[in-house]
C-alpha positions as a Python dict, from the first residue, in 0.01 Angstrom:
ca = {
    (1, 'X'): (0, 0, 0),
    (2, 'X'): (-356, -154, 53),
    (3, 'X'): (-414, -448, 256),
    (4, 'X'): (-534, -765, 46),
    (5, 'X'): (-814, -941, 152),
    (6, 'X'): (-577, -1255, 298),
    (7, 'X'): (-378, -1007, 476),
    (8, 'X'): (-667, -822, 594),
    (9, 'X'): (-803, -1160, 730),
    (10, 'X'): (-522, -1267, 906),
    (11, 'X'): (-457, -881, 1101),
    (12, 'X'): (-888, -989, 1205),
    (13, 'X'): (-764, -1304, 1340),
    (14, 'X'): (-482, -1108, 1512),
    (15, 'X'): (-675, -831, 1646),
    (16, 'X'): (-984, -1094, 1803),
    (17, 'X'): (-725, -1350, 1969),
    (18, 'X'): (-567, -1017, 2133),
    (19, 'X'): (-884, -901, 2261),
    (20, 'X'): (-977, -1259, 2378),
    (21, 'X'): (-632, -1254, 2590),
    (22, 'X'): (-653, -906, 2740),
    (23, 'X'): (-999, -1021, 2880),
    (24, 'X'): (-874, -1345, 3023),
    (25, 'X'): (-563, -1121, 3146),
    (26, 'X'): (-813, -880, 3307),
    (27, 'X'): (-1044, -1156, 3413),
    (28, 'X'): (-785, -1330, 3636),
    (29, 'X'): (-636, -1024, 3756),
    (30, 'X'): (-946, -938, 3935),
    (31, 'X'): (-939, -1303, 4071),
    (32, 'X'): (-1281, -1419, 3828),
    (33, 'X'): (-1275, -1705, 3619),
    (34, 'X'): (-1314, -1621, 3251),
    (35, 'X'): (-1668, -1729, 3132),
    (36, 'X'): (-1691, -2026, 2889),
    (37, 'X'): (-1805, -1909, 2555),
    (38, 'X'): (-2066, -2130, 2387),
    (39, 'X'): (-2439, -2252, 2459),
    (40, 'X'): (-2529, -2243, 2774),
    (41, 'X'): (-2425, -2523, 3047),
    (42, 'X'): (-2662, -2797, 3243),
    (43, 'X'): (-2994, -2616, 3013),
    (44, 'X'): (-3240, -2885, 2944),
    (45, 'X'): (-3565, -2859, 2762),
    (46, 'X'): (-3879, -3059, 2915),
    (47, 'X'): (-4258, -3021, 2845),
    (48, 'X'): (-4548, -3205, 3004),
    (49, 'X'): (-4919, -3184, 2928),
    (50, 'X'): (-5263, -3282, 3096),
    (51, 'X'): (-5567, -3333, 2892),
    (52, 'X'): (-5916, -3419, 3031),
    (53, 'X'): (-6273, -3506, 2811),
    (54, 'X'): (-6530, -3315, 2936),
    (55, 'X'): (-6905, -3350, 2792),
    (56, 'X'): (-6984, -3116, 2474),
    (57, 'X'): (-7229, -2837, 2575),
    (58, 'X'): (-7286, -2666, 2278),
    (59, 'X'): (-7499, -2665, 1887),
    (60, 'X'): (-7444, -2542, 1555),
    (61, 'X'): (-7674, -2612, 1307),
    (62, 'X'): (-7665, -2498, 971),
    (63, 'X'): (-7964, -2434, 720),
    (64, 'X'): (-7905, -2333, 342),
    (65, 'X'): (-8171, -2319, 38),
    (66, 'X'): (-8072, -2320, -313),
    (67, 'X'): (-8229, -2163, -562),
    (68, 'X'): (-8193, -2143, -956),
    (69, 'X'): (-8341, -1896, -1210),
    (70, 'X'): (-8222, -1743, -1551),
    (71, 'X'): (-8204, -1397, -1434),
    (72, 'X'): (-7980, -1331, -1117),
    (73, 'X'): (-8186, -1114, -956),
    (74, 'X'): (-8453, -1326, -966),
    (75, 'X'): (-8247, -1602, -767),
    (76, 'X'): (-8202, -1353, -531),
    (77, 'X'): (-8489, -1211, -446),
    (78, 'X'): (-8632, -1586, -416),
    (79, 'X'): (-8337, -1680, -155),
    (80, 'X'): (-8399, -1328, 19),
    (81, 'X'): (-8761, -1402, 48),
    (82, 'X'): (-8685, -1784, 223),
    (83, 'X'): (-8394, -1614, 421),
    (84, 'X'): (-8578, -1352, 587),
    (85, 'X'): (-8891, -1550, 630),
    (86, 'X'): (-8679, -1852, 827),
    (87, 'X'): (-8500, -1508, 1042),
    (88, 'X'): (-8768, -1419, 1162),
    (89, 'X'): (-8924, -1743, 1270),
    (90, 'X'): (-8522, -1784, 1437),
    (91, 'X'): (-8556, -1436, 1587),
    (92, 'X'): (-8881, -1533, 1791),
    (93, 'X'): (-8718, -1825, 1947),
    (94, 'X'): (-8364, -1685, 2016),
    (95, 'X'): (-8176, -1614, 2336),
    (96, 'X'): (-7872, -1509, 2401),
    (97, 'X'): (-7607, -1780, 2475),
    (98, 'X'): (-7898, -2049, 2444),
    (99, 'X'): (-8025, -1979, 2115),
    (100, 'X'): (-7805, -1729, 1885),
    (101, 'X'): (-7953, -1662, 1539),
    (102, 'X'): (-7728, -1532, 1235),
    (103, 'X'): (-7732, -1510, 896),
    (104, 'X'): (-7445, -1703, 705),
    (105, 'X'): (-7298, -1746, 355),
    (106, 'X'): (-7481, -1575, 56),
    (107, 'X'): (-7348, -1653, -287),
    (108, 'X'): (-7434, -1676, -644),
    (109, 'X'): (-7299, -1865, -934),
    (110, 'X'): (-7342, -1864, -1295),
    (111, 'X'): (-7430, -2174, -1530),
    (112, 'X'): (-7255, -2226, -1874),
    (113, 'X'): (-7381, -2374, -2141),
    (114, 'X'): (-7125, -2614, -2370),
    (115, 'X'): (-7022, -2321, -2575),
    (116, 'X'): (-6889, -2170, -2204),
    (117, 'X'): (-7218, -1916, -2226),
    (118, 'X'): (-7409, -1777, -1895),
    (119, 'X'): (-7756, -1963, -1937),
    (120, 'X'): (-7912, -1939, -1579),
    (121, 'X'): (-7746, -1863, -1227),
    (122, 'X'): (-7786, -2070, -884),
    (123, 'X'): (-7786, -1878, -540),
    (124, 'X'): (-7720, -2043, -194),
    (125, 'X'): (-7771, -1902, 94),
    (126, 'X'): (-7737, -1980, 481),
    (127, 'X'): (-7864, -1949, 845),
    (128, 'X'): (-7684, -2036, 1168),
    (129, 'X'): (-7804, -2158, 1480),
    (130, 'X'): (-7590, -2151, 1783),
    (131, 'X'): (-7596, -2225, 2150),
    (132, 'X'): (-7602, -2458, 2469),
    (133, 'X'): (-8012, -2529, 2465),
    (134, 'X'): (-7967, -2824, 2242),
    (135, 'X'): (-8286, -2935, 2283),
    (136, 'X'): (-8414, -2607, 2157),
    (137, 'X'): (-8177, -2566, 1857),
    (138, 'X'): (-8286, -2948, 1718),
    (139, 'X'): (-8724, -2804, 1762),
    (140, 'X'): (-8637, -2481, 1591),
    (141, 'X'): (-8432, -2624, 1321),
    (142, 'X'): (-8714, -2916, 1245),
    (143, 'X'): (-8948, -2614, 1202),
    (144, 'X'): (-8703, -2463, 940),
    (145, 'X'): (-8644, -2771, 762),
    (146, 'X'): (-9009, -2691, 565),
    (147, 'X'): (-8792, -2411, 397),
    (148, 'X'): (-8431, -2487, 467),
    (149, 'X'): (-8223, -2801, 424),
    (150, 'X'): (-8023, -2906, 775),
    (151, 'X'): (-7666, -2905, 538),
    (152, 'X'): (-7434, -2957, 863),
    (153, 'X'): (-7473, -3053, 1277),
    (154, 'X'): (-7148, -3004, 1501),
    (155, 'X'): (-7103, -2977, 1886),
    (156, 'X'): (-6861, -2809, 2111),
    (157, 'X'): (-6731, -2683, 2436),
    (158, 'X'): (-6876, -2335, 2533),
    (159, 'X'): (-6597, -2063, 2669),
    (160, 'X'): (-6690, -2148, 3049),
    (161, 'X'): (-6689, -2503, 2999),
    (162, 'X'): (-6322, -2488, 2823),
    (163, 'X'): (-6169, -2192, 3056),
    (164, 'X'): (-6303, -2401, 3360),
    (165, 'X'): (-6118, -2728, 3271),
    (166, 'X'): (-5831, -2529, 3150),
    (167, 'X'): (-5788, -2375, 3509),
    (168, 'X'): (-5785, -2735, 3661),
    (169, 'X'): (-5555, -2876, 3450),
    (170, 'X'): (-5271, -2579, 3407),
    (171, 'X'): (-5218, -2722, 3783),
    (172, 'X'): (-5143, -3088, 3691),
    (173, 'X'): (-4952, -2986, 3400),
    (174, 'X'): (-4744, -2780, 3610),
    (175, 'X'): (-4644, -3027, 3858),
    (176, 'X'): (-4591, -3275, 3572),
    (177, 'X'): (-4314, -3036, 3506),
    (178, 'X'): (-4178, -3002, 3791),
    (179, 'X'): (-4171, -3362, 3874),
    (180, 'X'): (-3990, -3414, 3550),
    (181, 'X'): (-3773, -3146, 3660),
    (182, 'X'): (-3696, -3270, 3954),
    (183, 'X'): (-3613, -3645, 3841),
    (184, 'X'): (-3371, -3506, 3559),
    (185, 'X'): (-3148, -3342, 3832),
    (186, 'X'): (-3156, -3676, 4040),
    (187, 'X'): (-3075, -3841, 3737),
    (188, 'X'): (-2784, -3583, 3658),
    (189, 'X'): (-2643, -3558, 4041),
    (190, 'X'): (-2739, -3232, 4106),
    (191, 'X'): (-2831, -3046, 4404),
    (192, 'X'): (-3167, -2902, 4249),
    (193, 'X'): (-3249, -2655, 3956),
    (194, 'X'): (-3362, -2344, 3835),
    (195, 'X'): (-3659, -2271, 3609),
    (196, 'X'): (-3586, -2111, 3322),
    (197, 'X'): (-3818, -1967, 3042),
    (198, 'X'): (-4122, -2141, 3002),
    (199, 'X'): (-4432, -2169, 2774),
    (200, 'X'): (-4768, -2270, 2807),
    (201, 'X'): (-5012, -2333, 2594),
    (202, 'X'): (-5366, -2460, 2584),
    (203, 'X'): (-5573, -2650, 2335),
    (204, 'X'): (-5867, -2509, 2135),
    (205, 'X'): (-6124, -2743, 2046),
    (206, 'X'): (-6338, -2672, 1730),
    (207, 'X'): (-6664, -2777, 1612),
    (208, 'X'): (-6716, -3177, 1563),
    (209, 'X'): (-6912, -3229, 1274),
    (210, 'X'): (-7198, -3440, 1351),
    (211, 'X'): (-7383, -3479, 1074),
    (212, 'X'): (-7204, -3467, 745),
    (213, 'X'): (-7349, -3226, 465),
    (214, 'X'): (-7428, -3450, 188),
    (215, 'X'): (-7605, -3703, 420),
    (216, 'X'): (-7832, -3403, 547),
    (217, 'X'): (-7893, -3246, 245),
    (218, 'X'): (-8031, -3606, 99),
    (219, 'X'): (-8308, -3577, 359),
    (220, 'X'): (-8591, -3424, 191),
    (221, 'X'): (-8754, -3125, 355),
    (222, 'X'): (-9079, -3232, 352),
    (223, 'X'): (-9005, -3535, 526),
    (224, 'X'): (-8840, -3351, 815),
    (225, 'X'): (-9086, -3056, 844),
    (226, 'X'): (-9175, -2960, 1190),
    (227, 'X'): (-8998, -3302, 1346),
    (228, 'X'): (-8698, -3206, 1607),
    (229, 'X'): (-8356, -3268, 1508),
    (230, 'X'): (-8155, -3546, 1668),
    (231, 'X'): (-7949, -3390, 1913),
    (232, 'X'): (-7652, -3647, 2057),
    (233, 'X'): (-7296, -3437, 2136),
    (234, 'X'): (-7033, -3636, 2266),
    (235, 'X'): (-6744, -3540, 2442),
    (236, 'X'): (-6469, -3263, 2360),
    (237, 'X'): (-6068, -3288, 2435),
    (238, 'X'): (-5916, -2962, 2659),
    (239, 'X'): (-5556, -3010, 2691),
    (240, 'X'): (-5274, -2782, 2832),
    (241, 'X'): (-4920, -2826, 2814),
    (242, 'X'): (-4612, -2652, 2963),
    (243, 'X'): (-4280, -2652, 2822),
    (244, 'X'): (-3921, -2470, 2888),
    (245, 'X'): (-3583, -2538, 3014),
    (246, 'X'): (-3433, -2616, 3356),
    (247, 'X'): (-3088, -2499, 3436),
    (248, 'X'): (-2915, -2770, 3677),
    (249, 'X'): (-2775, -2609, 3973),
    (250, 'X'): (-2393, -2721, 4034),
    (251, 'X'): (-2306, -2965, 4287),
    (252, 'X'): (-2096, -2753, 4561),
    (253, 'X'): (-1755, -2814, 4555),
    (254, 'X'): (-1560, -2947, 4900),
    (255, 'X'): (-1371, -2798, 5131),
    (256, 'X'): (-1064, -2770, 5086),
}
């Protein structure tokens, strides 16, 4: 006759609570103590962090023109003619790492009329200036302004800058750790501890926007025409923080 599924249930329950005795049976036969079963024992979590400002060493600017037309192609060739004129001004004045010159976003979009019909199109299109000569970013992009609305200014921290304060500070966060570490098991009694898996991460500053778009792109060109930028960074946040568990080491038992 089958098995129905309380019966089957119940032989389970059986079967596993055998098991479980035959290895407690064989445990303390061999003279070991049968392992709890559950989480892990004296496991706690910690994390500590270090952060340090360090002074912003690098420029993006950002130049766009807009153009409008009834034909699309006509918008285009207009915004290809101001693009490639303002590249190769760039190009003369670029360097790598001090002055990097690249083209950015090129789009067009059509204009409707009330009765939701194309009448004309509008183009934008963009050209990024990156680097750590500040000084020559804000000349070269007051030359382009004749041409090219300044839409957006942000600084940052250059990959040498960032890896270098990284490397300092993986030390401190580390012995924050430790010394957290360290005061838990006083806390708790215990002898010492044991590291267990850790993780460590570090932070990855972005751009800071300056300058915000609409503010720049109310400047008139004209007006800004072969006058440097205003360059000012500020300073940018590197942080790195280490987290993972410590395993408390038992206190040792006394002689008997």
């Amino acid at each position: 006759m089958p098995r129905t599924p309380v019966a089957h249930h119940r032989a389970l329950m059986l079967a596993t609570g055998l098991a479980a005795c035959l290895t407690a049976a064989s445990a303390q036969a061999q003279g070991v103590a049968p392992q709890p079963v559950g989480p892990a024992r004296g496991v706690v979590q910690l994390s500590a962090s270090a952060t340090q400002e360090i002074a912003q060493d690098t420029l993006a600017v950002t130049l766009g023109v807009t153009r409008d037309g009834s034909q699309a192609t006509d918008v285009q060739t207009q915004l290809k003619q101001v693009l490639d004129a303002a590249l190769a001004e760039a190009r003369r004045a670029a360097r790598p790492g001090q002055i990097d010159v690249r083209t950015g976003a090129f789009s067009m979009f059509p204009r409707y009329d009330n009765k939701g019909r194309i009448v004309g199109w509008q183009g934008n299109a963009q050209l990024l200036l990156e680097g750590q000569d500040m000084a020559g970013i804000g000349q070269l992009a007051g030359k382009l302004s004749a041409s090219m609305n300044v839409q957006q200014v942000a600084y940052g921290l250059s990959r040498a800058a960032r890896e270098s304060a990284e490397s300092a500070l993986l030390g401190q966060a580390i012995g924050r750790w430790q010394a957290k570490a360290h005061d838990v098991a006083k806390a708790f009694g215990a002898p010492g501890y044991g590291v267990g898996e850790l993780s460590i991460q570090s932070g990855e500053p972005g751009f800071d926007q300056g300058v915000q778009p609409m503010l720049m792109r109310s400047v008139k060109a004209e007006s800004m025409a072969d006058a440097p930028l205003p360059v000012a960074p500020g300073k940018g946040v590197v942080s790195v923080s280490v987290s993972g568990s410590m395993v408390l080491n038992p206190a040792a038992s006394a002689p008997r």
